[in-house]
N, C-alpha and C positions, 0 to 999 in steps of 0.2 A: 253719676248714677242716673239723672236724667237723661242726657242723654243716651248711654248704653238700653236704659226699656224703649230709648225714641228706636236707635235701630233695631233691635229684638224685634219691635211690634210692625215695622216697617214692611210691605208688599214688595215683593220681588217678582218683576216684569223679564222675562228672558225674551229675548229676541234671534230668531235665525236666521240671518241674511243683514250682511252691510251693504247692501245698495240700497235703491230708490223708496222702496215700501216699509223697512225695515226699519233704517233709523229717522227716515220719515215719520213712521209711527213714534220712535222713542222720543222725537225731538218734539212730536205734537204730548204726548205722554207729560213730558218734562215741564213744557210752559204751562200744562194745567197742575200737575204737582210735584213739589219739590223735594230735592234729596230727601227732607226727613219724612216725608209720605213714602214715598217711591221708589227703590231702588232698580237701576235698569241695570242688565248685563245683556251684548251685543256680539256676537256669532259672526265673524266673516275668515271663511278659508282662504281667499285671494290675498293680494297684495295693496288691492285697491277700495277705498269707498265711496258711495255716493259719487259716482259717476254716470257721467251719458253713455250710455252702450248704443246709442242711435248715433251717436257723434263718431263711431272711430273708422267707418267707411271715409271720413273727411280726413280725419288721421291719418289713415294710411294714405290718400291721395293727395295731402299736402296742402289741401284746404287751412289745415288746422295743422301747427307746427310742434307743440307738445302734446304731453298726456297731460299734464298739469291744466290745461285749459278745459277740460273735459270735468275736472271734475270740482263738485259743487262744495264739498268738506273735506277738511283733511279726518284720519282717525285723532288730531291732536285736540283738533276745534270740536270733536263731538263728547270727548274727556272732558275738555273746559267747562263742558254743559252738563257735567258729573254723570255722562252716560261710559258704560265700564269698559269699553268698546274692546274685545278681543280677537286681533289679526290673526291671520293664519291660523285659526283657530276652526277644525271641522265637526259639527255635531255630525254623532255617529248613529245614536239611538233616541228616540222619545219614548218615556215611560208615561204615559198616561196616567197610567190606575194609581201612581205615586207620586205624582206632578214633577219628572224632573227630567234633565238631559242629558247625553253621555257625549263631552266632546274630547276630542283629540289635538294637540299641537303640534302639526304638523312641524313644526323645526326641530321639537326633542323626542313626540312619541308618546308623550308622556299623555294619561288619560285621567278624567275625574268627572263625577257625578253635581249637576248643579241643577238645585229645586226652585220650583217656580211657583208664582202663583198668578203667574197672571202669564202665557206664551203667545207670540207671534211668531207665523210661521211664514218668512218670506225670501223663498228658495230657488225663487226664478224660474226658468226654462233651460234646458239643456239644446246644445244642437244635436238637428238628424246626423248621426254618422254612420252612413250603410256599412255591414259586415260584411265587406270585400276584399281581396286582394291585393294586398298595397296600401289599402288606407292608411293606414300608422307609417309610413316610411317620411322624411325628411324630405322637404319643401310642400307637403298636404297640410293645408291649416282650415281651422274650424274658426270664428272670429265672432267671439259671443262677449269674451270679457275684456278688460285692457292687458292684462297678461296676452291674450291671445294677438291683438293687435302689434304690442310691440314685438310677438314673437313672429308673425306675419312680415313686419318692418325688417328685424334682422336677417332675414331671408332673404327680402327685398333687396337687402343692401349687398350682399355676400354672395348674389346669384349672377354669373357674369348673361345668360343666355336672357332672350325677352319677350320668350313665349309664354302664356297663361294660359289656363285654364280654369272657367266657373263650371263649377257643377252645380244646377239650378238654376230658376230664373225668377224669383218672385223678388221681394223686395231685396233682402240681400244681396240677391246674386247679380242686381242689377245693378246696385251700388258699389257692388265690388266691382263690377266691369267698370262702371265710369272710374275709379279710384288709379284701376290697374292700365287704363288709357289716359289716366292724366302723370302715370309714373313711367310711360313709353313704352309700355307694354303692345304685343299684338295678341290682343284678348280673342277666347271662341268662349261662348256661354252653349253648355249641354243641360240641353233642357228635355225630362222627359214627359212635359204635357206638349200641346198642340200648338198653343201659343206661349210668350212667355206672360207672367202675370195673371197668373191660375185667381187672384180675388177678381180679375176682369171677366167681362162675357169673353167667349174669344174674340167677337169681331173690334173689339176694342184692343184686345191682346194684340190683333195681326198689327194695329197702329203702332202698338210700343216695337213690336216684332221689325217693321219697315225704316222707322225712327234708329233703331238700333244698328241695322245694316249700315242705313247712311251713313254713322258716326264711327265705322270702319269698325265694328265689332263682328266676326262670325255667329250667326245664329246657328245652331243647329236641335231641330226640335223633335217631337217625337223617337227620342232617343234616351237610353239609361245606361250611365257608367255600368259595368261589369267589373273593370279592374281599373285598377292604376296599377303602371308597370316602372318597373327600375332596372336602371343601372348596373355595371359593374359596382362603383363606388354605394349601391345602394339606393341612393337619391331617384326621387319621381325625374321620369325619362317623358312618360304618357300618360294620357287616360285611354281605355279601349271600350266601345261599348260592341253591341253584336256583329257590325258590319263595317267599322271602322276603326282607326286609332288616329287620336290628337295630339302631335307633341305638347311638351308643357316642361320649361323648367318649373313652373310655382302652379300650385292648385289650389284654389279655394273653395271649398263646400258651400253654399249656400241654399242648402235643401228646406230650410226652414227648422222651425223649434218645438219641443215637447215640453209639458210641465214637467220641471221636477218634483216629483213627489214620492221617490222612492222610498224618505223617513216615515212621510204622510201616510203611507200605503201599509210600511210594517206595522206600524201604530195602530193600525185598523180604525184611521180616519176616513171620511166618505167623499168618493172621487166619484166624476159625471163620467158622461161617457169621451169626453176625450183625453180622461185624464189627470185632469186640474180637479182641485180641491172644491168642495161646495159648500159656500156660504149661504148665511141670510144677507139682508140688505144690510145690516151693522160690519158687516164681514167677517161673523163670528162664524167658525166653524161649525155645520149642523151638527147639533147634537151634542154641542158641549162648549156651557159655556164662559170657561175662562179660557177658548183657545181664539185666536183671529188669525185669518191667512190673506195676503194680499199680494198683486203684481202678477206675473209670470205663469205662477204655482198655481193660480185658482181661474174657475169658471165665471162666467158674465153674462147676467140675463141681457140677451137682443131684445130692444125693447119694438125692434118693428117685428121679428119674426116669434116672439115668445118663447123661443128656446135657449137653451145656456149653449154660452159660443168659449172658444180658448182663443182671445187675442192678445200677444203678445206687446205690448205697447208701452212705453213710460208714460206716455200721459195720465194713463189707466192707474199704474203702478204709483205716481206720488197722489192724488186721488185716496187711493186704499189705502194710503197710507196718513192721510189727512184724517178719514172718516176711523183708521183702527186706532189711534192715538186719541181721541176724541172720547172713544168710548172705553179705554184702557184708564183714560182720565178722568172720569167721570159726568163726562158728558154724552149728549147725544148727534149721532149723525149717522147718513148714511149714504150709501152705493145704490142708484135706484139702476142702473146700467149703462146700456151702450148703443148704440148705431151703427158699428162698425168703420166709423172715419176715417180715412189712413192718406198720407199723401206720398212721395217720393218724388226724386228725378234719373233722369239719365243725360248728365252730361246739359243740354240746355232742353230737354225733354220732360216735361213736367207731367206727373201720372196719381191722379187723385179718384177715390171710389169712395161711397158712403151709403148702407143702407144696405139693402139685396141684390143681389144676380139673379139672370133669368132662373140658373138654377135652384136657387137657395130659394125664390120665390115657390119655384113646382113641387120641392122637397115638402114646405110647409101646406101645401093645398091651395095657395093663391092663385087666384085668373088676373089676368096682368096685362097692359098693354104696354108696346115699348116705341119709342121713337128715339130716333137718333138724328141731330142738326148739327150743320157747323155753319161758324160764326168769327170772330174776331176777338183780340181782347181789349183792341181799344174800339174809337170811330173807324170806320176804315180809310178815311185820307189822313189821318191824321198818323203823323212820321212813328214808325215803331209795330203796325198794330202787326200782329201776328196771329195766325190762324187754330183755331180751335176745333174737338171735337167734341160735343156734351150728347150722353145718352142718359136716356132717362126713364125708370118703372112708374108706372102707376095701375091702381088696385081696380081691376073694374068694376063696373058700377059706380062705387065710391068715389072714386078718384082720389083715392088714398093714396099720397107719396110714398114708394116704397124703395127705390132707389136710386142713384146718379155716379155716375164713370163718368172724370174727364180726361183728354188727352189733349195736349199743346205744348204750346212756348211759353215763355214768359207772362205772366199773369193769370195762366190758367191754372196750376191747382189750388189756389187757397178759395177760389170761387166754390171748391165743394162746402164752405163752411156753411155756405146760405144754406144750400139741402142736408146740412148737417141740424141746424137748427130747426129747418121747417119738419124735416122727420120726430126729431123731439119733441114739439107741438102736435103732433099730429096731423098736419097740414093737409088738405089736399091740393092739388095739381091748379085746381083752380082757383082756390085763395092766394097761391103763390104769386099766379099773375099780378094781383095788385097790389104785392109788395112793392112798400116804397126805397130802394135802393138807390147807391150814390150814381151819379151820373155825371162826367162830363171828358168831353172827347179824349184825354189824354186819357182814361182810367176805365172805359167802356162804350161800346153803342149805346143809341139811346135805349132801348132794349137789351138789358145786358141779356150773354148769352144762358144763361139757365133760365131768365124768364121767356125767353123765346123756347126754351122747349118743352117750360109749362104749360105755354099756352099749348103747344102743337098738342102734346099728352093730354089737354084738359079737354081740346076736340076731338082728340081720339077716341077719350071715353064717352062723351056726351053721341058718339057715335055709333058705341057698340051697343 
């Protein structure tokens, strides 16, 4: 009998999305209350959970040998933890005004109503897939989830010809190119900005753009697929944009991502302007609150630019998922935001940004000065050191930090982490000079190179 009013009186937590933010939250949830407090039930349509979706560019280029490596839980270890985890399982509707969800099981069809009292909504990002001719034909892939990856692979394997094609060039699309020239591929990346690396200035873009050539990629920029053409047998032949066509047995999109928030939207929850869902700092949905949204799905104050930004990222995503589980639990935490930090490579081409662009700077009304230095990443006699390129914003007058782009070799992108931090402080340009930072010849100049272009930016400004 006791037990029966323990579960009767019991709060039911639904969850939508099995990845990073999702059972993230359930498992922070969990450690703060147990089965007979809290009951969790957990939404994922895929096949897979709590995996790296940053990890399967490595995947498919054979960095990384399984999908199994990729991912951090099974659905059986997140049961173990009495969370009710159900696979393949798609919510179709949110009821609000009745607190409950409408999901579907994709293996029977079969549909039923599950009420909540406490929901998180973490639904990720969809990929761009332009509405062109050809997109949906066989060897075109989109490569968002590990379904998508290994359906990528089996193409890979099955395709006797060893031409590619990226459609896009920002982070994906660079990563697929290096992935699709470490599996023999002869890659051409269709890019339709100016440079590739649309979060760079361009003149930092042309570096990645030159880097790219050398590593025997075709670049072709200022260009937009039109179609993708096919075959007799059906199968992508080409991509075609206005004034040319690329063969291509295999095509990969990497146009970049949108919030999912199609349930969010019927619901008449409140989306920013790109899209993504908007929270407070708890990550409660504005305006009501037993809902949280985390990862993919939602908005993030720029804490240099003051406006909400849609960046796609895991590190973001288990984050929200730390601080929604916190406060599902009965505790408190929060998301105060972002900086924009992001790194990548291409092949031994290291590509890291953090903070603002000239543009994103003029958009918000700031006066800016910018310098750009190149440097090294070690001493430079000392065996290894490889060449660097750091640029860098800063606020005039102020000499407020407001951005840094780097491009190099080996040891050049985790150096954005310094200007990752000092934007988070508030730093200016010129307090950064006398950061005291590690030094010794194998690991940097004696001047590492971001302090050298502090200094240059802090006489920049002390000049205007």
């Amino acid at each position: 009998m006791n037990m029966s009013r323990t579960r009767d009186t019991r709060e039911r937590l639904v969850v939508i999305g099995g990845d990073a933010p999702g059972v993230s939250a359930a498992s922070q949830a969990r450690r703060l209350r147990g089965p007979d407090e809290l009951e969790i039930v957990a939404f994922e349509r895929g096949h897979f959970t709590s995996y790296s979706a940053c990890g399967i560019p490595y995947w498919v280029g054979g960095d990384v040998t399984e999908p199994d490596q990729l991912i951090a839980r099974t659905p059986e270890e997140h049961r173990e933890r009495d969370i009710d985890l159900r696979m393949r399982t798609e919510v179709m509707e949110i009821d609000v005004d009745r607190q409950r969800v409408r999901a579907r099981d994709l293996e029977s069809g079969a549909e039923s109503w599950t009420s909540y009292d406490k929901l998180v909504i973490a639904t990720g990002a969809r990929p761009i897939r332009p509405d062109m001719p050809g997109v949906d034909a066989p060897g075109v892939h989109g490569v968002q989830t590990l379904d998508d990856g290994q359906a990528l692979i089996d193409t890979l394997a099955h395709t006797s010809g060893r031409k590619a094609v990226v459609v896009g060039a920002g982070y994906i699309g660079v990563e697929m190119a290096e992935a699709l020239i470490n599996r023999g591929y002869e890659v051409t990346v269709v890019n339709r900005g100016g440079e590739p690396m649309s979060t760079l200035d361009p003149d930092m873009g042309r570096l990645v753009h030159e880097a790219m050539e050398g590593l025997g990629i075709t670049m072709v920029d200022d260009a937009a697929v039109t179609k993708v053409l096919t075959g007799e047998d059906g199968r992508v032949r080409a991509v075609a944009t206005e004034n040319a066509e690329y063969p291509a047995d295999v095509v990969v999109l990497g146009i970049g991502v949108r919030p999912e928030t199609t349930l969010a939207k019927a619901a008449g929850l409140p989306l920013g302007s790109h899209g993504g869902l908007l929270t407070d700092l708890a990550m409660r949905v504005r305006g009501h609150e037993n809902i949280w949204a985390g990862g993919d799905c939602v908005e993030v104050l720029d804490l240099v630019s003051g406006q909400e930004r849609h960046i796609a990222l895991g590190t973001h995503a288990n984050k929200h998922g730390q601080v929604i589980g916190t406060g599902v639990g009965g505790g408190y935490a929060t998301f105060p935001g972002v900086v924009g930090t992001a790194v990548s490579k291409v092949c031994d081409l290291e590509i890291a940004r953090t903070g603002l662009r000239e543009k994103d700077a003029r958009r918000v009304g700031l006066q800016f000065v910018s310098v750009t230095i190149e440097s090294t990443s070690r001493a430079g006699y000392y065996p290894g050191a490889s060449p660097m390129t750091v640029k860098m914003l800063a606020e005039r007058r102020t000499g407020r930090l407001l951005g840094v782009q780097i491009v190099g070799r080996e040891g050049a992108g985790k150096r954005v982490d310094i200007a990752a931090v000092a934007l988070t402080a508030g730093m200016t340009v010129e307090q950064m000079t006398a950061l005291d930072l590690g030094y010794a010849p194998p690991f940097s100049p004696v001047w590492d190179p971001v302090l050298v272009a502090a200094r240059k930016a802090a006489a920049k400004v002390r000049a205007s």
